[in-house]
C-alpha positions as CSV (number, residue, x, y, z in Angstrom):
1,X,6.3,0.4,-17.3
2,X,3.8,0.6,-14.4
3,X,4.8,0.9,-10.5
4,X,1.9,-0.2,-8.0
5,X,3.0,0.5,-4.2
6,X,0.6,-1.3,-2.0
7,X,0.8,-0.1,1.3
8,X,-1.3,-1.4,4.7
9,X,-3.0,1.1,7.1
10,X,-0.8,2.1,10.1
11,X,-1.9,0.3,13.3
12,X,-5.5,0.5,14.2
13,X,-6.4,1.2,18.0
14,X,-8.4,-1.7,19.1
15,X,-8.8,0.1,23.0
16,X,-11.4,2.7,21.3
17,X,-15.1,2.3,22.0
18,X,-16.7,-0.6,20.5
19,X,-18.3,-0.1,17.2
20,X,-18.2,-1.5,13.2
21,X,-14.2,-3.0,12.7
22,X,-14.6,-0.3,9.4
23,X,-14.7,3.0,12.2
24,X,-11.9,1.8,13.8
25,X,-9.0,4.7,13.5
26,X,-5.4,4.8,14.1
27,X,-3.4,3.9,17.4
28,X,-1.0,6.5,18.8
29,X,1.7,4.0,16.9
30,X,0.2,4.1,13.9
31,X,0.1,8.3,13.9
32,X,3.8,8.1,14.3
33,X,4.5,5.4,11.5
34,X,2.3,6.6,8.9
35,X,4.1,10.2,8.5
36,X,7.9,8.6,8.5
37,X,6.7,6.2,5.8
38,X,5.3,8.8,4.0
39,X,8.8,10.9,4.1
40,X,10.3,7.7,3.2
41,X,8.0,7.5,0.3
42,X,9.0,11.4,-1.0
43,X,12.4,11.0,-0.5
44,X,12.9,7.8,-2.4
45,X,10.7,9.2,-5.3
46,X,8.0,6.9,-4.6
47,X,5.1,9.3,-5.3
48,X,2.3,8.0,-7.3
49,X,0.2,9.8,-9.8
50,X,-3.1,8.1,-8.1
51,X,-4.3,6.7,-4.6
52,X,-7.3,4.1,-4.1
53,X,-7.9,3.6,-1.3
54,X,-10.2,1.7,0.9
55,X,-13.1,3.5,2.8
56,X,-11.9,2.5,6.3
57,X,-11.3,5.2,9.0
58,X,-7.6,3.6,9.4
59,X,-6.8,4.1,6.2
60,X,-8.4,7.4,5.5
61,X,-6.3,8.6,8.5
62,X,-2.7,6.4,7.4
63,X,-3.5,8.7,3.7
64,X,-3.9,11.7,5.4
65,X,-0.4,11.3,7.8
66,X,1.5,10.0,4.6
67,X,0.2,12.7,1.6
68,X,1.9,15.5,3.1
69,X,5.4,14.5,2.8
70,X,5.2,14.4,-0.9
71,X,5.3,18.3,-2.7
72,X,2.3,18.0,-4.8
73,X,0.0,15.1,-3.7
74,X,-1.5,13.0,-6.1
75,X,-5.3,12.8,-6.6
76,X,-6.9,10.2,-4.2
77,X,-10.0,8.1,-4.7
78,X,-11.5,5.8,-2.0
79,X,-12.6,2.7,-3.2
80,X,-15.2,0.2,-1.0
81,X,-14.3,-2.9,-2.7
82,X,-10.8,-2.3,-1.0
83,X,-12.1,-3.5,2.3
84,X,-11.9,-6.9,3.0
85,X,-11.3,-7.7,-0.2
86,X,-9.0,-10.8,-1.2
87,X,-6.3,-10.6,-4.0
88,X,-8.7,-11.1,-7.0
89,X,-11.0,-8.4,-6.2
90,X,-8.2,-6.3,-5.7
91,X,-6.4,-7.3,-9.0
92,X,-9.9,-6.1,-10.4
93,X,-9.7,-2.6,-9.2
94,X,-6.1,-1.9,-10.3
95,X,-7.3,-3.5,-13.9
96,X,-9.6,-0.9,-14.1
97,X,-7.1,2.1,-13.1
98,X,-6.5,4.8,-16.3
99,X,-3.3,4.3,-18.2
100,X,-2.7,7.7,-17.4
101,X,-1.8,6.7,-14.2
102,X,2.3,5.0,-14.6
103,X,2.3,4.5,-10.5
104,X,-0.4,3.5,-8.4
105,X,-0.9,3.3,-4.5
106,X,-3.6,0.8,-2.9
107,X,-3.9,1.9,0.1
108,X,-6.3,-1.4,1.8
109,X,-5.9,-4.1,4.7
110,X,-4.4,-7.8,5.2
111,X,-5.1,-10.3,4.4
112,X,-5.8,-9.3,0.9
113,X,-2.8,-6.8,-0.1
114,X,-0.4,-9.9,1.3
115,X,-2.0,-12.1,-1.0
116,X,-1.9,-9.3,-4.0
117,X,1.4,-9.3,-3.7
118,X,2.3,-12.7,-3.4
119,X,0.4,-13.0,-6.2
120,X,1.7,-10.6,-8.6
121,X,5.3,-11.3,-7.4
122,X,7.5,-13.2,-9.9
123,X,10.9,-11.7,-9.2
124,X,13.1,-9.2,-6.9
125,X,14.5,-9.9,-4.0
126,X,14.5,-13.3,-3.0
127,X,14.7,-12.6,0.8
128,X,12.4,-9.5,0.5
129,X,9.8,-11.6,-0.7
130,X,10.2,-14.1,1.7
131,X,9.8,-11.7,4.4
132,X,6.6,-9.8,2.9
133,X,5.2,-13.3,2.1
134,X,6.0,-14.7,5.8
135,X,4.3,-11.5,7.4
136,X,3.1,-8.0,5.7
137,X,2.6,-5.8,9.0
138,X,1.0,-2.4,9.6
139,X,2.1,0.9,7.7
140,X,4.4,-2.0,5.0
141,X,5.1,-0.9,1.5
142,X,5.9,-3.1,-0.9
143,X,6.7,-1.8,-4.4
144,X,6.3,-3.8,-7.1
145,X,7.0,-3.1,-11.2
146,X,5.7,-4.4,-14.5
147,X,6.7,-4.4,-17.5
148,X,3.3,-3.6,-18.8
149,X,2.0,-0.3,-20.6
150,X,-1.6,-0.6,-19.5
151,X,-2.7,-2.3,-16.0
152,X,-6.1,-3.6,-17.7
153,X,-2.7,-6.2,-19.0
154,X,-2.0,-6.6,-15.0
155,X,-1.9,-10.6,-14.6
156,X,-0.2,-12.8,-12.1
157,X,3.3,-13.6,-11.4
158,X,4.0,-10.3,-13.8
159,X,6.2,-8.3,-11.5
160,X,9.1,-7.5,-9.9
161,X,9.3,-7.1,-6.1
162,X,11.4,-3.7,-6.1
163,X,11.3,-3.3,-2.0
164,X,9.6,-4.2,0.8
165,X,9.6,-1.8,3.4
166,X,8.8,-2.3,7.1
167,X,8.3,0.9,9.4
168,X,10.4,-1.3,11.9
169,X,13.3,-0.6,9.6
170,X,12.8,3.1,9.1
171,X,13.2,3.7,12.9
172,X,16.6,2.1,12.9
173,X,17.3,3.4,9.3
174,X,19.7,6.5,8.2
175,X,18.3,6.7,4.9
């Protein structure tokens, strides 16, 4: 069985001084949403053995807010064919990820983690896939699982959405 979590940077401040889209960092909102998906993550034993990540300051910074909720963080390796990549590129990556490695975290950007997902979704929750099809916002998770014992196997429609959270939801949450 593999697990691949894909989560979207927090929210990116678009108020801070003009300059390439991949320096932009985090907004005050996305400092805050970052670490409670994070805890969210630890406490629902949704800690991966590996991270790739894009090279982006936003997500760098999102990583670095969400890794210290977990009690041993896993190893994390930044990735530039993560940023603006579309779903096939990003199919390609996780292909290539060790075996050793039973849960994965892509850590990248819309629009291409929406369309991974849609993608590699086959079953789960019908409503929950709706929603993550219909709009995958800042800080999301979305957790998918495969019945697959190598991701170089990883193919579309092969998994099952297991949730899809929203840091929206975690504010009004008890969980």
């Amino acid at each position: 069985m593999r697990r691949l979590m894909l989560l979207r940077h927090a929210k990116s401040d678009w108020t801070a001084p003009a300059g390439r889209d991949h320096e932009r960092p985090l907004s005050a909102r996305g400092r805050e949403s970052a670490p409670k998906m994070g805890a969210y993550m630890a406490r629902h034993a949704l800690v991966p053995d590996l991270v790739i990540a894009s090279t982006a300051t936003r997500v760098v910074e999102t990583i670095s807010l969400v890794l210290p909720a977990f009690d041993r963080p896993p190893k994390v390796v930044t990735d530039k064919r993560i940023y603006e990549s579309e779903a096939d590129e990003l199919l390609g990556v996780i292909k290539g990820t060790p075996r050793t490695a039973h849960s994965l975290l892509l850590v990248g950007h819309n629009p291409g983690l929406a369309e991974l997902a849609s993608l590699l979704m086959a079953s789960g929750d019908v409503e929950a896939r709706q929603r993550l099809i219909e709009k995958f916002p800042t800080a999301a998770l979305a957790v998918i699982d495969f019945a697959l014992d190598d991701w170089a196997k990883l193919h579309p429609k092969a998994g099952r959405l297991d949730r899809f959270v929203v840091p929206r939801t975690l504010e009004t949450a008890t969980d």
